[in-house]
C-alpha positions in Angstrom: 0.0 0.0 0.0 2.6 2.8 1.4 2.5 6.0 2.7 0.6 9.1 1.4 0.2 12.7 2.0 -1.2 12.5 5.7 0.3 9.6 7.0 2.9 9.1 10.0 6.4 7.5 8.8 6.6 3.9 10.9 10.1 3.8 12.4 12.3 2.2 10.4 16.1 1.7 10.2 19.1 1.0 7.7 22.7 1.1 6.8 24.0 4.5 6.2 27.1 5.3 4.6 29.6 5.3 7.0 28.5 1.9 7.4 26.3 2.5 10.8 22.9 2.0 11.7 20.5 4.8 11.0 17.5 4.9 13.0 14.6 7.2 11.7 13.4 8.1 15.3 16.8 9.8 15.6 15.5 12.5 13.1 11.8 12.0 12.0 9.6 13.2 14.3 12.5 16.1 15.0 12.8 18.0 12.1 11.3 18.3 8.4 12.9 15.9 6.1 13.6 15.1 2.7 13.4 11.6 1.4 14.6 10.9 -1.8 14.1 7.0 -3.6 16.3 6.7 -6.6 17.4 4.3 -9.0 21.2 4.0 -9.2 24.1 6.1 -8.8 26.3 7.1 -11.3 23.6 7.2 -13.8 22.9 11.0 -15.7 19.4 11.4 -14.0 20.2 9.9 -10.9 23.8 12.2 -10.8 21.8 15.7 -11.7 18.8 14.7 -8.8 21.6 14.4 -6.3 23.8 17.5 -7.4 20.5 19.5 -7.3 19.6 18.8 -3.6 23.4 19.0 -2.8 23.4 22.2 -4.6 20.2 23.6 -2.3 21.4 21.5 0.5 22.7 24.7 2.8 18.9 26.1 2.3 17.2 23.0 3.1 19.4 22.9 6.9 18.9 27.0 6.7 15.3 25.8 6.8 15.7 23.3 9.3 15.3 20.5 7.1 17.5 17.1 6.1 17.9 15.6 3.2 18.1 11.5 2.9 19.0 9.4 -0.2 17.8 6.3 -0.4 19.0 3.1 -3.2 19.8 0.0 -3.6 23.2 0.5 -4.1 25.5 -0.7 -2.0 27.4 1.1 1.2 30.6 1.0 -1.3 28.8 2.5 -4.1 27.1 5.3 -1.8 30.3 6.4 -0.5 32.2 6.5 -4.0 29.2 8.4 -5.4 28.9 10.8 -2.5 33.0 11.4 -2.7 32.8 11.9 -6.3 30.1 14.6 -6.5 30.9 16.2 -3.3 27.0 15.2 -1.7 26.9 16.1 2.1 23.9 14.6 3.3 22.8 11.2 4.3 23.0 8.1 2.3 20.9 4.9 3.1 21.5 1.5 1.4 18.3 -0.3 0.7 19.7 -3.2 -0.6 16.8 -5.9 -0.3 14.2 -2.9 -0.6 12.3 -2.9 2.6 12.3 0.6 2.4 10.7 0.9 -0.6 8.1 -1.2 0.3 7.8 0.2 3.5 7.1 3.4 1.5 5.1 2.2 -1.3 7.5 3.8 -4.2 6.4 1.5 -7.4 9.0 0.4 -10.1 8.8 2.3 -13.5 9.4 1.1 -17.0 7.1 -2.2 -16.2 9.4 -3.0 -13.0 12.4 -2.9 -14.6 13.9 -0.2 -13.0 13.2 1.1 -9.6 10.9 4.3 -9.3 11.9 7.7 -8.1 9.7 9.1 -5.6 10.3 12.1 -2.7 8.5 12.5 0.3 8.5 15.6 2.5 7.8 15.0 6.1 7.4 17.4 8.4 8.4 17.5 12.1 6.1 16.0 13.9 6.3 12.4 11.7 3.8 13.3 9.1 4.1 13.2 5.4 3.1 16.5 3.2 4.3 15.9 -0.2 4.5 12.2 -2.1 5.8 13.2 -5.5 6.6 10.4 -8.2 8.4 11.4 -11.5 10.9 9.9 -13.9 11.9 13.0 -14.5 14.9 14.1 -12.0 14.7 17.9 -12.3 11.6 17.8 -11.4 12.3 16.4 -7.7 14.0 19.3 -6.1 11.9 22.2 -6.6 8.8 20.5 -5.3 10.4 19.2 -2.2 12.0 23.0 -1.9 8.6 24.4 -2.1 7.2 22.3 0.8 9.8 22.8 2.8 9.3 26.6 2.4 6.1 26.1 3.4 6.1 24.0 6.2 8.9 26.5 7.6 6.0 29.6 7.6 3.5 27.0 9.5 
């Protein structure tokens, strides 16, 4: 089923990059965050998603806000892509895709590659924007705008 606009995130954790366990109680519920799903690193639309929120990253933490980027990729992979492009914030692996589950983000190109989907949850828990596109430009600026507008509320 998955989450939609309204509902509160179940805890959850996962390997980050360094390798350690993340918890999401350490940060949802405490701040707005972004939550990114993406295909794969190194690929073109996967690379300009991630250099766009790393490009807007000091205004999402000006706004109170933290970015996550989750994959399937492994811990290696995260960290070489996240060296490479210079990416600050946090990393999860979702390797067997419980996360994605957990979230409800569907597969595109009839399941053969994993979907791209961002939620915006605010801070008590709560999610205010689901947004699914192929289309990685389009990511940033509707997860911006939210934020924005969760920081006037």
């Amino acid at each position: 089923m998955g989450l939609e606009v309204g509902d509160k995130v179940p805890e959850f954790e996962a390997i980050n990059d360094h390798g350690e366990n993340f918890k999401s109680i350490d940060i949802i519920g405490k701040k707005p965050v972004v939550i990114y799903f993406y295909p794969k690193n190194f690929t073109p639309g996967c690379t300009k998603e991630a250099c766009d929120f790393r490009d807007n990253y000091e205004e999402f933490t000006s706004l109170g806000a933290e970015v996550i980027a989750i994959s399937s990729d492994t811990i290696a992979s995260h960290v070489k892509f996240k060296n490479r492009y210079r990416l600050p914030f946090i990393f999860l692996s979702d390797h067997k895709g419980k996360l994605r589950k957990l979230f409800g983000v569907k597969s595109e190109l009839f399941g053969m590659l994993p979907g791209r989907e961002t939620y915006v949850i605010n801070k008590q828990g709560v999610v205010q924007l689901k947004f699914n596109s192929i289309n990685a430009t389009r990511h940033l600026k509707k997860a911006m705008a939210k934020v924005k507008e969760l920081a006037v509320m």
